[in-house]
SENU-457332 format. One record per residue (C-alpha): residue in one letter; x, y, z. Coordinates in steps of 0.2 Angstrom, whole numbers. Layout:
{resn:a, east:X, north:Y, up:Z} .
...
//
This chain:
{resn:x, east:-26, north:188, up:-466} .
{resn:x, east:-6, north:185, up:-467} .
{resn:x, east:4, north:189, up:-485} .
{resn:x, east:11, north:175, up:-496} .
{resn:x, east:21, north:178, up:-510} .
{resn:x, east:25, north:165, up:-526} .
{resn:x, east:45, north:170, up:-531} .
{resn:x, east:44, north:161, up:-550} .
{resn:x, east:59, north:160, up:-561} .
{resn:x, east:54, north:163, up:-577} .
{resn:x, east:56, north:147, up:-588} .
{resn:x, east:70, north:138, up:-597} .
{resn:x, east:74, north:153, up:-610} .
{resn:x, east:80, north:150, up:-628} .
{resn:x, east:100, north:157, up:-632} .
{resn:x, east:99, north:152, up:-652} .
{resn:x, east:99, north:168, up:-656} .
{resn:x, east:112, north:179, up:-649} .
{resn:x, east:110, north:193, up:-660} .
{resn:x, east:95, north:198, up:-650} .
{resn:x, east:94, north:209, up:-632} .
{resn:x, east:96, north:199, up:-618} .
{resn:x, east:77, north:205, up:-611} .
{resn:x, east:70, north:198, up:-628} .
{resn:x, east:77, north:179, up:-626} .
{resn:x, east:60, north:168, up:-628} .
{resn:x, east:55, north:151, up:-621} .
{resn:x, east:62, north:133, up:-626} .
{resn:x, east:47, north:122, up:-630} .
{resn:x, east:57, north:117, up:-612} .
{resn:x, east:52, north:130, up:-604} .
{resn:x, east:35, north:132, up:-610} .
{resn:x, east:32, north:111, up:-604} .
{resn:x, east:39, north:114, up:-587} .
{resn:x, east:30, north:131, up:-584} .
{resn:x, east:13, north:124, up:-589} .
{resn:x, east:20, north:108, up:-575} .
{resn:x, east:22, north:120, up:-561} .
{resn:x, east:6, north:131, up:-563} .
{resn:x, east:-3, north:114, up:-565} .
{resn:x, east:5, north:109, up:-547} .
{resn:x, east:0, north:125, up:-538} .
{resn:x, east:-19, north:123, up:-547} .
{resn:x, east:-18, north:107, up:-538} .
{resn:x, east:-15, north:115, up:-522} .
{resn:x, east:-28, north:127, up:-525} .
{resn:x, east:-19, north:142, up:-521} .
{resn:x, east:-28, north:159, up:-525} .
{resn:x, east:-17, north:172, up:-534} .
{resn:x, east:-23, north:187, up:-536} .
{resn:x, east:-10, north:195, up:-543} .
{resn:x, east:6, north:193, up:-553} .
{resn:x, east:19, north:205, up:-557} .
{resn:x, east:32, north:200, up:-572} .
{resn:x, east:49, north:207, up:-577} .
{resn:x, east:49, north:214, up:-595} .
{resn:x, east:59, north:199, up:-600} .
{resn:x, east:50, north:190, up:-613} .
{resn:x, east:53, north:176, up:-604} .
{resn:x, east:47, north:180, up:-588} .
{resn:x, east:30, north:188, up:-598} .
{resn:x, east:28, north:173, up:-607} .
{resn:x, east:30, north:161, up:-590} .
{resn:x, east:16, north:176, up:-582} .
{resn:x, east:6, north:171, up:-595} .
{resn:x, east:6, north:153, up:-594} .
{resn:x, east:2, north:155, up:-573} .
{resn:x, east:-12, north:167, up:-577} .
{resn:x, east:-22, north:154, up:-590} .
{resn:x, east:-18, north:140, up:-578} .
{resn:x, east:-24, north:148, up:-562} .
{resn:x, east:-37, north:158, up:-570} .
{resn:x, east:-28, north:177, up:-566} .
{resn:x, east:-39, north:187, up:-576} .
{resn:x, east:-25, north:198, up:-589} .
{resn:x, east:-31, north:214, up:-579} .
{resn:x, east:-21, north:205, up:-562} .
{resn:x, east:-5, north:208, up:-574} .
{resn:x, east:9, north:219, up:-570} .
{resn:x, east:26, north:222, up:-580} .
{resn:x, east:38, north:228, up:-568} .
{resn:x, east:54, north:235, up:-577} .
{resn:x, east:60, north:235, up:-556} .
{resn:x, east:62, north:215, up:-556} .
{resn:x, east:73, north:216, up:-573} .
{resn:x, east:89, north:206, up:-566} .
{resn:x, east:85, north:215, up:-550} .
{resn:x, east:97, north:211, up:-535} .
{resn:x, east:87, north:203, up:-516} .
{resn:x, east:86, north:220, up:-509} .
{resn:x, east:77, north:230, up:-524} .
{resn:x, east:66, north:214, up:-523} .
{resn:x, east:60, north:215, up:-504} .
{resn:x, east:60, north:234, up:-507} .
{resn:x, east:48, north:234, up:-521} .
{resn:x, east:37, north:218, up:-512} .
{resn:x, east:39, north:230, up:-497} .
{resn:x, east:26, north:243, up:-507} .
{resn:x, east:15, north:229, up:-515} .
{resn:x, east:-5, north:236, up:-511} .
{resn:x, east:-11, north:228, up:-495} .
{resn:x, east:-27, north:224, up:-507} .
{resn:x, east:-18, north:209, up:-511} .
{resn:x, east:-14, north:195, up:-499} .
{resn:x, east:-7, north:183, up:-511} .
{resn:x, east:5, north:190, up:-525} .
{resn:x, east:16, north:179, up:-537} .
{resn:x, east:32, north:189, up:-546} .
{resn:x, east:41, north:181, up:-560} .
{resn:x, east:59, north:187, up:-565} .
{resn:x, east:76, north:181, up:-564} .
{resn:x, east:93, north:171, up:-553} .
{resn:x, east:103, north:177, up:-545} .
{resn:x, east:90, north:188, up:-536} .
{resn:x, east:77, north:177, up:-535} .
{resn:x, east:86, north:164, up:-525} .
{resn:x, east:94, north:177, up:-514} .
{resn:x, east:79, north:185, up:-511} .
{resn:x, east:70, north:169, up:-504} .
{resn:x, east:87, north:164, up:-494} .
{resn:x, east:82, north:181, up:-483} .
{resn:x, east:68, north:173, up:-477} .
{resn:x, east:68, north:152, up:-477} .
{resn:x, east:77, north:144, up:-464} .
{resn:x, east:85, north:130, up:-475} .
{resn:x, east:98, north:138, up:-488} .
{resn:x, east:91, north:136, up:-507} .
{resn:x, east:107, north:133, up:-516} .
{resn:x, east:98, north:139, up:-534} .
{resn:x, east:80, north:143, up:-539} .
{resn:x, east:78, north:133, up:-555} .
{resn:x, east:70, north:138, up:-571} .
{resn:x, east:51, north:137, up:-569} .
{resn:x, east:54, north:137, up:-547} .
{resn:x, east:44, north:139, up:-536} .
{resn:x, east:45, north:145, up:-518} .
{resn:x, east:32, north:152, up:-509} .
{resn:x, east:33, north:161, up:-491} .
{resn:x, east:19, north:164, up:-480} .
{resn:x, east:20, north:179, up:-470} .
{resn:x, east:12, north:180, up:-454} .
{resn:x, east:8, north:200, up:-456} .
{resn:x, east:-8, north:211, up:-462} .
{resn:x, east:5, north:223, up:-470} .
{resn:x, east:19, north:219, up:-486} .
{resn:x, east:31, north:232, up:-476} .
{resn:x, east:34, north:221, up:-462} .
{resn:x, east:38, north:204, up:-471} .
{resn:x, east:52, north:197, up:-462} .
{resn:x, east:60, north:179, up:-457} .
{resn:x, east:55, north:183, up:-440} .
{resn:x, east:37, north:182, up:-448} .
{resn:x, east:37, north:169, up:-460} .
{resn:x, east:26, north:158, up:-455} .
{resn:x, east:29, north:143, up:-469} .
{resn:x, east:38, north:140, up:-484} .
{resn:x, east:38, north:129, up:-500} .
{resn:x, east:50, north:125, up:-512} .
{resn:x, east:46, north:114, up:-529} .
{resn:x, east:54, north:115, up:-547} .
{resn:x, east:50, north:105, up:-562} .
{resn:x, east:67, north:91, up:-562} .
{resn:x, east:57, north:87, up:-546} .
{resn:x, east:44, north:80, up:-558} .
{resn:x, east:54, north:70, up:-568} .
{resn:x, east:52, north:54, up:-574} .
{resn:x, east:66, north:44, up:-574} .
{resn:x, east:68, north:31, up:-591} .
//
């Protein structure tokens, strides 16, 4: 069985309030529509997470949350890594590098630019910009998370919510 991982950026967060820490920002009522959109889509697919691994941002926890319900990822499946806080694409492939080999399909949720740059080391077409609540999954061709590589990457797919859109 080959490796696939689910890069999601958190969803459209709130800037209201700027008195608060930048890891605290929440949600818009925005970001909580389109997150719920986006999980829906990959139920539809019937893709099988097993487990998802969350910055501490409040918005990425609060996006994490809103996969898990959708997707059925029991709250046990849930990891807060302080590691994907703003983390550039190399401290990204590094830590997906020492993900468990348990678990063949893994979803993180954090932040650009890293997200977008991570993806870009692997998919053959250039992602200008990972948009809130985006989704790209790669499929690895590899028993092992070490040796994810483009040279391995089997597939790849790239949604976000403006996609969805309905224009009036």
């Amino acid at each position: 069985m080959g490796k696939k991982i689910f890069i999601v950026r958190h969803g459209k967060s709130d800037w209201s309030t700027r008195d608060i820490p930048d890891i605290d920002r929440p949600l818009k009522p925005r970001g909580v529509r389109d997150a719920y959109k986006m999980a829906k889509l990959l139920k539809q697919k019937k893709e099988q997470i097993e487990l998802i691994i969350s910055s501490p941002a409040t918005r990425a926890i609060h996006t994490a949350i809103i996969f898990s319900r959708i997707l059925q990822i029991p709250e046990k499946n849930i990891l807060i890594e302080y590691k994907l806080y703003m983390a550039d694409s190399v401290a990204i492939k590094e830590y997906c590098q020492k993900i468990s080999d348990d678990y063949n399909e893994v979803m993180i949720v954090g932040h650009n630019p890293g997200f977008t740059s991570f993806a870009n080391k692997f998919t053959p077409n250039d992602i200008t910009n990972v948009p809130t609540s985006g989704i790209v999954i790669l499929d690895f061709d590899c028993s092992s998370w070490k040796d994810i590589a483009p040279e391995v990457l089997k597939d790849h797919f790239f949604d976000y919510p403006r996609k969805h859109r309905i224009l009036k």
